[in-house]
C-alpha positions, 0 to 999 in steps of 0.5 A: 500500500505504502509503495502504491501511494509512493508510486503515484506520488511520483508518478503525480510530481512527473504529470506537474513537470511535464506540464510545467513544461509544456506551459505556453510561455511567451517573453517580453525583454525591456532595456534597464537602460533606458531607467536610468541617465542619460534617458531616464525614461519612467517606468510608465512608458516602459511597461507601453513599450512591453504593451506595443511590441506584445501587441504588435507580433500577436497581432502579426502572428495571429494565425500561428497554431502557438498564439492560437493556442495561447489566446484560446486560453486569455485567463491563464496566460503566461509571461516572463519580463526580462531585463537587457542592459542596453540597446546592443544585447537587445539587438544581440538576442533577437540575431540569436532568437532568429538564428534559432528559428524563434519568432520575435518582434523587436519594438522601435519607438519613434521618433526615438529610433530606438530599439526598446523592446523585444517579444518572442512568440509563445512556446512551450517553456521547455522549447523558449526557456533555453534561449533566455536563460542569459538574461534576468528577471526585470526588476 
């Protein structure tokens, strides 16, 4: 008896894991630069740009079965919002997230003409965690 209930106990902790990983999960990236000077931007007009680039390769991808998917489900979504220190590793991820064969939309606010602000598409955590595992929690 003690044995069945260990057994399903395992079994239950590797039905969570998987599920855990097959999470649809998408990533927003801001600059941390642009909080501080020279820019000083506040905290407001960051939290847009996560709101414009979000917005723009939704819609962009709107018939891609992972957005499908992840929208057909609005009440449990999940995002992850990481930290670049500067406009260069911004643009370094999103080289590397294309040569990886992942869907992302960089944000350029006008009349700036500055790179702001990244968006992958959502994908399973298992399939687009590897792939950001250099950056931080923005905070």
């Amino acid at each position: 008896e003690r044995e069945r209930a260990l057994t399903n106990k395992l079994c239950g902790m590797a039905d969570a894991e998987k599920q855990y990983a097959d999470t649809m999960v998408q990533y927003v990236v801001l600059r941390k630069d642009l909080l501080k000077a020279p820019h000083n931007w506040n905290l407001g007009s960051m939290v847009a740009q996560g709101c414009h680039i979000v917005t723009k390769l939704l819609w962009e991808l709107k018939e891609e079965d992972n957005v499908v998917k992840y929208m057909s489900d609005m009440d449990n979504m999940h995002k992850v919002t990481l930290g670049a220190k500067d406009e260069a590793e911004l643009s370094g991820l999103e080289e590397q997230l294309k040569e990886a064969g992942i869907e992302c939309r960089a944000w350029r606010e006008q009349p700036e003409n500055v790179i702001t602000a990244l968006a992958t598409m959502p994908y399973p955590r298992s399939e687009i965690a590897p792939h950001m595992k250099a950056l931080k929690l923005l905070r």
